[in-house]
N, C-alpha and C positions, 0 to 999 in steps of 0.2 A: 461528378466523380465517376470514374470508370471504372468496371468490373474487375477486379486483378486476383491473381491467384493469391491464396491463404499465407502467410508466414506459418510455418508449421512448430518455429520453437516458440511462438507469442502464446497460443493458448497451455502450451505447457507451462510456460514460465509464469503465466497468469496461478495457473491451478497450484505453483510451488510457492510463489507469494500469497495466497492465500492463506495456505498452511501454516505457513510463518505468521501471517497476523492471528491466526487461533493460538497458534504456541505461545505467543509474546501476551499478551491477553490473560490466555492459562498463569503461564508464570506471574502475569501480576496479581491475581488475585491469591496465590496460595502465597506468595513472597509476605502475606501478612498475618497467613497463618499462624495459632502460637505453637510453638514447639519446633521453632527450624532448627536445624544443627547446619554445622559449618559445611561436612558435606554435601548436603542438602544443596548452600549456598552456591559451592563449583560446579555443581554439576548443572543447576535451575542457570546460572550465570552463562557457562558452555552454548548452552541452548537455547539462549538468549542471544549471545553474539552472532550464535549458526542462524538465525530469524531476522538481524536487522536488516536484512537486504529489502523486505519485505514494501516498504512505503516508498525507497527510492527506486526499485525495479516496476514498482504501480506507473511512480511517473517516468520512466524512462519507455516501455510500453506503453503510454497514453503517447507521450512522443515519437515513439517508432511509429505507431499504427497510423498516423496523421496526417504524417508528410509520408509515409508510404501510399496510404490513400490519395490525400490529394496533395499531387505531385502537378495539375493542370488547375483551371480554372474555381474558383472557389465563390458560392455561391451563400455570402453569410446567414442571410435571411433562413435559407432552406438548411443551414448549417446549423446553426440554435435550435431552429426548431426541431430538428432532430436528437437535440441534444437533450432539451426541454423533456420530451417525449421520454426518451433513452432511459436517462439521467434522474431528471429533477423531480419526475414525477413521483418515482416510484421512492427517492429522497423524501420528498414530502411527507408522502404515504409512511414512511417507517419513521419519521421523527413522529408525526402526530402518536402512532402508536407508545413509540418510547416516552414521550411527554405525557400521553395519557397515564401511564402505568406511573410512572411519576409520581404524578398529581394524586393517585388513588393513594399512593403512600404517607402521601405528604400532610394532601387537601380536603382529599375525599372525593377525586378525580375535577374539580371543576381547573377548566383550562382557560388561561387570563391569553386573550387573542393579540395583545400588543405583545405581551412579554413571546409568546411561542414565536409569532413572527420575529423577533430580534435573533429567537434561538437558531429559528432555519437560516438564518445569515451568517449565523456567527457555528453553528454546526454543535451545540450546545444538548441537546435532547436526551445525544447519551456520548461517552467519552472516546467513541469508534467516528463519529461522525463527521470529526473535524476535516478528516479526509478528503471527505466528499466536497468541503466548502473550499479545500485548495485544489481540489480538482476543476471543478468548475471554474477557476479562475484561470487555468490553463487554456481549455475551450474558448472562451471569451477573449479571450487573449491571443488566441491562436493565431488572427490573420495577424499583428503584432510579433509574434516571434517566425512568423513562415518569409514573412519578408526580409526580416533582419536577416536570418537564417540563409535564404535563399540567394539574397543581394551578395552578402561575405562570400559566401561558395563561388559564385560568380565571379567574384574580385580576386581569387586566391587559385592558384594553380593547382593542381590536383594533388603535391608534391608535399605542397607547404601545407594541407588542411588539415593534417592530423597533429602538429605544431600547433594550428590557431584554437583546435580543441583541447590540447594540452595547456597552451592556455588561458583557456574560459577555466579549464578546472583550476588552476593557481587562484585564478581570481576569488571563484566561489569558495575554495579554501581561507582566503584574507579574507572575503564578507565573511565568514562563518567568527574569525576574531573579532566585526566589528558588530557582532549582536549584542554583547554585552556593554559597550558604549552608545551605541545606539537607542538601547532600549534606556536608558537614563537620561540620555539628551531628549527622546520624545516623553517621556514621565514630565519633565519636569517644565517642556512646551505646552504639554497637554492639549495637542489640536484636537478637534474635533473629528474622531471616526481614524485618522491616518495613524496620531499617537496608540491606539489602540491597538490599530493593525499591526505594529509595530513592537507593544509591550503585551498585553492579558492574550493574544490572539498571534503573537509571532509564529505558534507552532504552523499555522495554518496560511502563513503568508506566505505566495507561491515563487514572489523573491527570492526568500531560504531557500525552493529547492532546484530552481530555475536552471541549474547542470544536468538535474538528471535528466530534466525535458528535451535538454538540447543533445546531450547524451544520446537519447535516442532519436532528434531529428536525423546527428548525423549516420547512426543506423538505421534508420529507414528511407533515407533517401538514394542509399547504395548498400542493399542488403548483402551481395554477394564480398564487396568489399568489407565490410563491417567483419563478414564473417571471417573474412585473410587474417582481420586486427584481432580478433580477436583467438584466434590460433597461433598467430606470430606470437602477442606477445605474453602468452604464458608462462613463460621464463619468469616473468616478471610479475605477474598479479597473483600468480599460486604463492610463493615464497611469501610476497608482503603480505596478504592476507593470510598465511598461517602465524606467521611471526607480531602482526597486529592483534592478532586473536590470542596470543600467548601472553604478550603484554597486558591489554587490557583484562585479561582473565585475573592477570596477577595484580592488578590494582584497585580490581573489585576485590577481590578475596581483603584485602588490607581494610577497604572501609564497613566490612561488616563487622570488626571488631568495634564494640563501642563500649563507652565505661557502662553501659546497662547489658551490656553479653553480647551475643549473638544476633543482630539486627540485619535480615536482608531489606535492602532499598539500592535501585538501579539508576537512580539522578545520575550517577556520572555518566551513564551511556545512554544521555540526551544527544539527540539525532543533531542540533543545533552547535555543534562542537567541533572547530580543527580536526582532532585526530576521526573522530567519530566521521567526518566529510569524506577524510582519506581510505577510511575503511568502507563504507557504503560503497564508496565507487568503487574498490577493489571489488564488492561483494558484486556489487552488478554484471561484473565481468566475471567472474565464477559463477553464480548463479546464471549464466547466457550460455555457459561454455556447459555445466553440468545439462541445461536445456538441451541444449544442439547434440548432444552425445545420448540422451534418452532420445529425442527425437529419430538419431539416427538407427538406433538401435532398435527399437521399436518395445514389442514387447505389452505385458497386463499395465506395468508401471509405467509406462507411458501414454497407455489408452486411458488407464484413472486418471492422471494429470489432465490430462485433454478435456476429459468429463470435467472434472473440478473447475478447472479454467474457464471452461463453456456456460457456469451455472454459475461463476464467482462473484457476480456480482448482486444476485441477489442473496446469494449464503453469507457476503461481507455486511449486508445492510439488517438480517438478521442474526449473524453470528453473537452477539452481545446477549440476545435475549436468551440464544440455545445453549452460551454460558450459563446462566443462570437456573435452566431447566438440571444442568448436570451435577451444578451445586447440589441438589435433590439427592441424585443415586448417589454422592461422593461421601455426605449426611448417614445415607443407610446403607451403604455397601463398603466405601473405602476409607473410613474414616481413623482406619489405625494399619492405614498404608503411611507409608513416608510422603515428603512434598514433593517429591521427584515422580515418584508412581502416580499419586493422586493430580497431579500435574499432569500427567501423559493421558491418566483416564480422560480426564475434565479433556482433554485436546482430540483424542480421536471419537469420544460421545458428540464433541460439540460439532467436530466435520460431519461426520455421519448425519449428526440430526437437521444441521443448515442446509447440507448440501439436498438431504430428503426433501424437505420442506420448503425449497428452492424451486426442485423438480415436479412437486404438486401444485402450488401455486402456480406455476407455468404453463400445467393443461387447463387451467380456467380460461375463461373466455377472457377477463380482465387481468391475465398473468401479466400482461406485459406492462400492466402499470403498477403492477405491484413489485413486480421482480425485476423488470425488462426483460424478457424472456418469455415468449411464446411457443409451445413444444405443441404440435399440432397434430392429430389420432392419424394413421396412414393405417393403408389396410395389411392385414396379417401378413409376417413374413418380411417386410418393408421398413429402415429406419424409421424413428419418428425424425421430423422435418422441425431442426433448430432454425429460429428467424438468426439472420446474419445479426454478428454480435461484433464486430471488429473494433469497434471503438469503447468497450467497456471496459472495468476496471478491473 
C-alpha cells in the first residue's frame, strides 16, 4: 500500500459519527426513564433521527478509506494482520472487560471460556459491540468486494457509474423488504450458524449494510469526483432528508401513545427497514457535505472533530462503560432535570470521559492494544506523534 495523502473530511466525519453513537446510546437509556412526557418524546426522537447517520457513515468510511488505500496491489496476509493488530485486539481486550463486569453482576465474576468465546463472534459482551463484529466482516471480505467493485468500474463507462450505483442502492432498498421474509424462511430451516446469521444476529450481518460499503468504495476511488456528486446533487438529498425527517418524527410521535400513557420505544426507526435504508443514505450525504464544509472552513469545531475522529475508536469501544460512569452524576446532580437535559448531560460527560480516557491509555506503552492508538512523548513545544489510523472506525 502506498503512502497517499490524508482525506481531510474522513476523520472529521469519523469524530461526527461518534457523537451520534453517544447520543443515540444516551437517548436509549433515559427513553426508559419513568416520568417521560410527550415533549420529552419529540424532541429525544428529533435527536435521534439527527444520529442515525451514525453506523451507516462508520461503513461507508471503512469503505472510502480502503479502496482509497489500496487502489494497487493487495497483499492479504499483511492485510489481516494489520487488521488483527488494529482492530481485534483491542476488541478482544474490551469485550473480556465488559464480560468481566458482567459476570461480577451476575456470577460473581467467574467467566465460562466457551460461552465468552461464542460472545466475541457474535459481539454480545455488551450491546455497542455488535458493530465491531460487522465490521470485521467487511475487512475479511474486502479482497471480495474490491474485485467485484473494481471489475464493474472497468466494465462501465465513466457516464453510466453513477446509474449502476443508483442502482445497487434500489436493490439494497428491496433487500431491506426482504429481511422480514427472510428471517422466517431461515427460523424455520434452522441451518446451522447461517439461519442465525440471518435471524437473532441479522443486525450484524454485513449483507444488511453492504450499500453503505460500496457507497464508499465508490468515494474513495475518485475522491475529487465523489466530492462534484456530492455538491451537484444537493437539490436533492437536503429536501428529502428534511421532509423524511418530518415524516418519520410524526409517526413516532403517534406510537408513543399507548392505552398505558405515554411510553417512549424507537423499534420503528430500526436501521433494518425501507424507509429507514432511504433515509441513512440521504443522511450519508448530509453528513459528508456538513464534513467537507467544516473541513473547509476550518476553525476550533473542526480541529475537535479531527481530535474526536483520531481517538474514536477507542472512545467507541469504551463509550458504553463511560455511560454508566455518568449514570452516577445524573443520580446526584440531574436527577430532576427533564429527559431531554439529563440526556444531553449523560452525552457530553460520556464524550469528554471516552474521549479522556482514549487519550491516556494511548501514551502507555500497550495503548495500542488497548485502544489502537499510540500517541508517543515528543519533546517540548512539538505535536505529540498519532500512529497513522486511516483504517479505523
Amino acid at each position: 500500500m502506498s503512502q497517499k495523502e490524508r482525506i481531510s473530511e474522513v476523520a472529521l466525519l469519523r469524530g461526527l459519527a461518534f457523537a451520534a453513537v453517544v447520543l443515540q446510546h444516551s437517548i436509549a437509556h433515559y427513553a426508559f426513564a419513568p416520568g417521560a412526557r410527550i415533549q420529552d418524546g419529540v424532541i429525544m426522537t428529533l435527536l435521534l433521527l439527527c444520529s442515525k447517520f451514525a453506523v451507516p457513515v462508520f461503513v461507508f468510511i471503512t469503505g472510502m478509506v480502503l479502496f482509497y488505500n489500496y487502489d494497487g496491489a493487495l497483499k492479504y496476509g499483511t492485510f489481516l494482520r494489520k487488521r488483527f493488530m488494529d482492530i481485534i485486539v483491542p476488541y478482544i481486550i474490551w469485550s473480556l472487560v465488559y464480560e468481566l463486569g458482567n459476570q461480577l453482576v451476575q456470577s460473581g465474576g467467574f467467566i465460562h471460556p466457551l460461552d465468552f468465546f461464542q460472545k466475541l463472534l457474535n459481539g454480545k459482551s455488551s450491546y455497542h459491540l455488535w458493530y465491531i463484529v460487522m465490521i470485521i466482516q467487511c475487512y475479511v471480505l474486502f479482497p471480495v468486494f474490491r474485485y467485484a467493485v473494481r471489475r464493474l468500474s472497468a466494465l462501465l463507462p465513466s457516464t453510466w457509474r453513477p446509474a449502476a450505483l443508483a442502482g445497487f442502492g434500489i436493490l439494497y432498498i428491496l433487500l431491506m423488504l426482504a429481511v422480514g421474509p427472510v428471517y422466517h424462511v431461515m427460523d424455520q430451516f434452522q441451518l446451522p450458524v447461517i439461519s442465525s446469521w440471518f435471524t437473532i444476529y441479522a443486525d450484524r450481518n454485513v449483507i444488511y449494510f453492504f450499500f453503505y460499503f460500496i457507497l464508499g468504495a465508490a468515494a474513495g476511488m475518485n475522491v475529487k469526483r465523489w466530492n462534484a456528486w456530492v455538491i451537484k446533487a444537493q437539490l436533492v438529498y437536503w429536501p428529502l432528508f428534511i421532509v423524511l425527517t418530518g415524516y418519520l418524527l410524526y409517526e413516532m410521535i403517534g406510537h408513543f401513545q399507548t392505552p398505558r400513557g405515554t411510553v417512549l420505544s424507537f423499534n420503528y426507526l430500526s436501521l433494518l427497514r425501507p424507509v429507514m435504508a432511504v433515509y441513512c443514505i440521504t443522511s450519508i450525504f448530509v453528513a459528508y457535505r456538513v464534513a467537507t464544509w467544516m473541513a473547509y472552513k476550518g476553525g476550533r469545531a473542526a480541529r475537535m472533530l479531527t481530535v474526536m475522529g483520531t481517538l474514536s475508536y477507542g472512545a467507541y469501544l469504551m463509550h458504553a462503560f463511560m455511560l454508566r460512569v455518568t449514570y452516577y452524576f445524573d443520580e446526584t446532580l440531574f436527577a430532576d432535570w427533564s429527559h431531554v437535559l439529563r440526556t444531553l448531560a449523560s452525552f457530553v460527560l460520556c464524550i469528554i470521559f471516552s474521549l479522556a480516557g482514549t487519550w491516556l491509555l494511548a501514551h502507555l506503552p500497550m495503548g495500542k492494544w488497548i485502544v489502537g492508538l499510540r500517541i508517543r512523548f515528543r519533546p517540548a513545544g512539538s505535536p505529540p506523534a498519532l500512529q497513522k489510523q486511516n483504517l479505523k472506525i
